[in-house]
C-alpha positions as CSV (number, residue, x, y, z in Angstrom):
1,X,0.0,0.0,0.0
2,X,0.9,3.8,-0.6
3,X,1.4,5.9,2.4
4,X,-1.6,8.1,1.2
5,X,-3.9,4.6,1.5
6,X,-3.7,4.4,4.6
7,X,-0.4,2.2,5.8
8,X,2.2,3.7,7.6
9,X,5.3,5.0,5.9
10,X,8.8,4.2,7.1
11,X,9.9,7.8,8.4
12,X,6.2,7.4,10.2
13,X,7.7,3.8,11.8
14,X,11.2,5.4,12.5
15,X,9.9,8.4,14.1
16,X,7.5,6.3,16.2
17,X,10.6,3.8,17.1
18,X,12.5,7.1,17.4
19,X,10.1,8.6,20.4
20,X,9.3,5.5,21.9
21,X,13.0,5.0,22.7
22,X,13.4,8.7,23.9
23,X,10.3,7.9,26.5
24,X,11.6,4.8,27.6
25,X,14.7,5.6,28.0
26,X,14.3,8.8,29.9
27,X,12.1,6.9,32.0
28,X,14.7,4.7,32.6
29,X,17.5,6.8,33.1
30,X,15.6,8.7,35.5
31,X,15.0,5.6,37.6
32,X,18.8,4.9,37.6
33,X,19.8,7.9,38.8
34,X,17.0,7.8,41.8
35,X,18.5,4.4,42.5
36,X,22.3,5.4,42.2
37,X,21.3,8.7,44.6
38,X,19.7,6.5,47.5
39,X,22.4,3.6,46.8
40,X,19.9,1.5,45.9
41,X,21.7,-1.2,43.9
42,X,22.3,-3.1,47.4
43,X,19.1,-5.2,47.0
44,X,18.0,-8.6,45.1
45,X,14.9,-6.9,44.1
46,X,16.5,-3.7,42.6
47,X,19.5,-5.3,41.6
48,X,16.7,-7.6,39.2
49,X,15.2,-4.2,38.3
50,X,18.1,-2.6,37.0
51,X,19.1,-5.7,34.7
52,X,15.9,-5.5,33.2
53,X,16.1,-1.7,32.6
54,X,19.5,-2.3,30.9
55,X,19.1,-5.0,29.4
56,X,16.0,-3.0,27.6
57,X,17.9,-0.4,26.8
58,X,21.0,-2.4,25.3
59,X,18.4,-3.6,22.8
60,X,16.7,0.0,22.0
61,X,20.0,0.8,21.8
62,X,21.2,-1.4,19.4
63,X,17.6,-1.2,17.4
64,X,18.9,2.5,16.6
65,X,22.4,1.7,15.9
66,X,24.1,3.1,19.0
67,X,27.0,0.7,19.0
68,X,29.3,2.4,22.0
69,X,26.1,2.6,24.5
70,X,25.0,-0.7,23.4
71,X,28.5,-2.1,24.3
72,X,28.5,0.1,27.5
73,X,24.7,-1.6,28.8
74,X,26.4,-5.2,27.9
75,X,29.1,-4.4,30.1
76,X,26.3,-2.8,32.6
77,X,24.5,-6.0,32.4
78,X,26.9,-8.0,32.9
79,X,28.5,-6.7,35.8
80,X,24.9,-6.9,37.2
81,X,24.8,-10.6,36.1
82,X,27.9,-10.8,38.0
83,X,26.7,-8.6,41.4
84,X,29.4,-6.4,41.2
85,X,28.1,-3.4,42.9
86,X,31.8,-1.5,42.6
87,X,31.8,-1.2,39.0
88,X,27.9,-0.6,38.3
89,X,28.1,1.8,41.0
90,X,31.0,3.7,38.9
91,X,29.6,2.6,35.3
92,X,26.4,3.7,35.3
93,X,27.0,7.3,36.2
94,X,29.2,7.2,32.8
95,X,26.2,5.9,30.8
96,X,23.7,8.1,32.2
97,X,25.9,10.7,31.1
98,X,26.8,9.4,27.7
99,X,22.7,8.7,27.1
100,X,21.8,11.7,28.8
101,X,23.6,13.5,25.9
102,X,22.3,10.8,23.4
103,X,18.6,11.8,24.3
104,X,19.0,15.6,24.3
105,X,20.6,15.1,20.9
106,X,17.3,12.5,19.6
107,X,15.0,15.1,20.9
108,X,16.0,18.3,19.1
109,X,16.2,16.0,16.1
110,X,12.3,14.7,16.9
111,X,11.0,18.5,17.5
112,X,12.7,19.6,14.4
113,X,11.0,16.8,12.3
């Protein structure tokens, strides 16, 4: 089908992948850094949490071809496989910063659109 009958176009699907990532992953962020600010990493349940988070957003990640912070969530997730509250504890701070920048950049690109 034609974009004028009716199906969706593919700059229609990527901007919809496109904002979907920015609200998920601002959501996410944001519960990192509540969780790295109360040291909340020290708990089976939010350890589980944060895994999840990552591991969501090493595959959002990877969907839009963001190869250096999909290979910093591996690591992320990994170390989280692994318990080691050091490094996430250090990491994470890095790739909040690193997708901090990443969103600010996706969202002036989205309003401009």
């Amino acid at each position: 089908m034609s974009e004028t009958g009716g199906s969706v176009g593919q700059s229609q699907l990527d901007s919809l992948l496109m904002n979907s990532f920015i609200r998920d992953a601002n959501k996410a962020a944001s519960w990192i850094e509540e969780e790295l600010q109360k040291k909340g990493f020290n708990n089976d349940r939010t350890l589980r949490k944060f895994k999840v988070i990552i591991q969501g957003l090493k595959n959002s990640l990877w969907n839009i071809e963001e190869i250096e912070l999909t290979e910093l969530a591996i690591d992320l997730e990994t170390r989280g496989q692994e318990q080691n509250m050091d490094y996430i504890t250090e990491a994470a701070p890095v790739f909040l910063a690193k997708l901090r920048v990443l969103l600010e950049k996706k969202t002036q690109a989205a309003s401009i659109a």
